[in-house]
N, C-alpha and C positions, 0 to 999 in steps of 0.2 A: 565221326562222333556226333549224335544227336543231343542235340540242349535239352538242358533239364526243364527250360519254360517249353520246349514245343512239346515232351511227353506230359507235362502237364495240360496243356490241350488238348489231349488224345483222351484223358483221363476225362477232362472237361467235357467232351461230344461224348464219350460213355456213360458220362453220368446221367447228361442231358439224355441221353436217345433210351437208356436202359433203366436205372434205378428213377429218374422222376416220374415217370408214369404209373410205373407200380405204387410207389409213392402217395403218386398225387391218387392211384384208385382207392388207396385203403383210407384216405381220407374223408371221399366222397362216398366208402361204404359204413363208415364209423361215424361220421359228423352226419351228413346228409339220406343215409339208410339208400343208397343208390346201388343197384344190383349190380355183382360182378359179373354175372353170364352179360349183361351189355357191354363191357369192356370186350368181352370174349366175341361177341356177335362185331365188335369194332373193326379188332383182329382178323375175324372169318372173313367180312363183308372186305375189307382192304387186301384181303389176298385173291379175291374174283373181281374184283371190281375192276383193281387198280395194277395188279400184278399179269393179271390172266386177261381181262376183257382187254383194258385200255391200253397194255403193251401189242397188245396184238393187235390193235384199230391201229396203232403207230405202225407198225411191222408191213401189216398187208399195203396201206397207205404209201409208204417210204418203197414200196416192192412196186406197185404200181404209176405210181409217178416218180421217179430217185428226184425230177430234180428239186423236190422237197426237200429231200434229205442231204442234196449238194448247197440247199440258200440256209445260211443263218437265220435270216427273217422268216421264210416262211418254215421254216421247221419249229423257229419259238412260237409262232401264232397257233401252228397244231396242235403242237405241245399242249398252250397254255389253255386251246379249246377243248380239247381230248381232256385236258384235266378236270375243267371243270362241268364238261357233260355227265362224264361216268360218275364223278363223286358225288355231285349234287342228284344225279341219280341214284346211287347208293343212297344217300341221306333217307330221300323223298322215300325212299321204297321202303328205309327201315322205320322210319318215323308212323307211315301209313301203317303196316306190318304190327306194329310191335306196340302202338297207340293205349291201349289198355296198362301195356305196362311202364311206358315213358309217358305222365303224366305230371312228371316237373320237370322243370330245368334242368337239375341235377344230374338225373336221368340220362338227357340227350346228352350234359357234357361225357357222362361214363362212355355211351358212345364213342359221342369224337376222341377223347382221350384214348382208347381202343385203337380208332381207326388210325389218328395222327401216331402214337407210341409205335404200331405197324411200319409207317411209315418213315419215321425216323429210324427203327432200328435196322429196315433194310436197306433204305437210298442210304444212312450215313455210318449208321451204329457197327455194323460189319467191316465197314472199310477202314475206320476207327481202331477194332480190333489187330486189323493185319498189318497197319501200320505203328500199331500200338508193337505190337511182337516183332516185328522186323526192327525197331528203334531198339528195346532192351536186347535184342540177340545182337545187333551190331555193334551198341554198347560194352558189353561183357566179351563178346569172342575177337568182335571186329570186322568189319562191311566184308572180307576174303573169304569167311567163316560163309556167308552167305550167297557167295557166288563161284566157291571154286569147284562142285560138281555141276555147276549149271553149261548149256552152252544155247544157239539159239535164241528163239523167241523168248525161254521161260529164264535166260540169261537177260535179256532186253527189257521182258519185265522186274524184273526184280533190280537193275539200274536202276530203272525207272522209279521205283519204289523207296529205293535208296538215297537219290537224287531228294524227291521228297519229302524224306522224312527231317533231312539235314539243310534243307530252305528254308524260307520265310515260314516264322512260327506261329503266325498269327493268322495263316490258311485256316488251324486247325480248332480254333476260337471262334473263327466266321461259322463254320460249319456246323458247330453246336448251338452258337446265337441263331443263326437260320432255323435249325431244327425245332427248338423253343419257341420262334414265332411260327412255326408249321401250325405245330400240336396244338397252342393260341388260337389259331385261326380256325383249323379245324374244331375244335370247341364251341369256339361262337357261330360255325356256319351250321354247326347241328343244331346249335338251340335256334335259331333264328331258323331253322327248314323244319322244325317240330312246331313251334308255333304258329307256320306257316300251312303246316297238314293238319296242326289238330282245331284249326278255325280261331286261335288269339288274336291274328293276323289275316290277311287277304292273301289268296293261294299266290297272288303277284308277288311275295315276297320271296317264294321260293327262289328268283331269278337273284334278289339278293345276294340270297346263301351262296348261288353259285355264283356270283360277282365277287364274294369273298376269296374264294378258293381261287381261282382266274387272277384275281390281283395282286394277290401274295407268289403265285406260281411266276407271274412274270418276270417281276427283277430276277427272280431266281433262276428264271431260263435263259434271259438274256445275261446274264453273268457268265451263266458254265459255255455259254456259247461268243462269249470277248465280245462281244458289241457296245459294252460299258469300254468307256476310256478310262477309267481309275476302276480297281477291284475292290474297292471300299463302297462303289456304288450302290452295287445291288444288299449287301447286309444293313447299309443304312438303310434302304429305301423297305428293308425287309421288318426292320426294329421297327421304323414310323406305321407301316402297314400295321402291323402284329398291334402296337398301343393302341393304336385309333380304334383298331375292331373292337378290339377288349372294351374299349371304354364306351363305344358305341354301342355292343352287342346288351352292359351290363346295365345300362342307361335303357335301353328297349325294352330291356327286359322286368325294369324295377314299372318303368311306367305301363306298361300292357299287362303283367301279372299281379301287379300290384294292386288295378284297381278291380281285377277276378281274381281273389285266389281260389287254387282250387281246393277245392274237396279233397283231403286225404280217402282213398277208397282201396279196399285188398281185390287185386287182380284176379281174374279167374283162376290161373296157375302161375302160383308166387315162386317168381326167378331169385336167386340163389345170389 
């Protein structure tokens, strides 16, 4: 039997990874007039970047040297540096790219909010769902309902699955609060590598951006990898990250745009 608080956490990281984003885009397209094709360029850019390029710099890496992939340590350091090469490359490339049309903040957040929403719905949002559906079918039928044409591996996973869903409830609360400081960070590391390309800033700030992404990634690598002694570690260390940026990035941003603002100006070809 699965508790009613832990399918309410499943619901909890679905909301987070799935309905906020959307959410929060129709906000910044109605309050802020920030175009959805940059949500959609967030989306694009996080499936080559982050799915196809930087899985595959892990892959080759991890094939090439295993005993990477055998150390905790140095597999989170890859991790957390593969993380933040590729993405702060993404940023940089669409902020250059796309400059004419991300001409406020706004803008960049539509961005990140793109790329981070991407991001959450795959690393969390998915897994969310099939745990979400394994809890209400084991519910209703009962855990035998779910394993009695199973045998093998796809028997071992779905234990496995089962075992999870009817544990500590409060995995599945970490896992949404995580995702929300993702999408957070991500946000702010766009604005902060926009103003960093479009000259508000000194091109040294890009290394910023990508210091954001790097240090939110960490607690969070060394968490899935047990090297925290308490599992409360890495979501606190993940909530302080995520406020700090926010309030740092918002602070950056009032005092460097504030005393330029710019120019409302129509694009050459006005995004959607």
């Amino acid at each position: 039997m699965v508790s009613n608080i832990a399918i309410l956490g499943m619901v909890f990281t679905l909301l987070i990874c799935f309905v906020l984003p959307i959410l929060a885009m129709g906000v910044l397209k109605i309050r802020m007039r920030a175009q959805i094709l940059l949500f959609l360029v967030g989306i694009s850019m996080h499936l080559v970047f982050v799915m196809l390029l930087e899985r595959l710099f892990m892959s080759l890496t991890i094939q090439a040297v295993p005993g990477i992939g055998e150390n905790a340590v140095l597999y989170t350091v890859l991790a957390v540096v593969a993380a933040a090469v590729f993405e702060s490359l993404e940023f940089a490339l669409v902020a250059r790219l796309l400059q004419d049309h991300m001409d406020r903040g706004s803008r960049a957040v539509m961005f990140g909010l793109g790329h981070g929403g991407a991001n959450a719905a795959l690393s969390s949002g998915l897994t969310s769902i099939t745990y979400y559906s394994v809890a209400v079918i084991a519910n209703a039928e009962g855990a035998e309902y779910l394993t009695q044409d199973l045998s093998g591996d796809e028997l071992t996973i779905m234990q496995g699955m089962l075992e999870q869903v009817q544990a500590d409830f409060w995995v599945f609360y970490i896992s949404g609060v995580e995702q929300l400081m993702m999408i957070m960070v991500y946000c702010c590391a766009a604005v902060v590598m926009w103003m960093a390309m479009s000259g508000s800033l000194p091109r040294k700030w890009a290394s910023v951006s990508a210091g954001m992404i790097a240090l939110l990634h960490l607690p969070m690598e060394l968490g899935s990898s047990g090297l925290f002694p308490n599992v409360w570690v890495a979501p606190i260390l993940c909530l302080i990250i995520g406020i700090a940026t926010v309030v740092f990035t918002r602070r950056l941003y009032v005092k460097i745009e504030g005393k330029h603002p710019r120019q409302e100006k129509m694009p050459a070809r006005r995004l959607r």
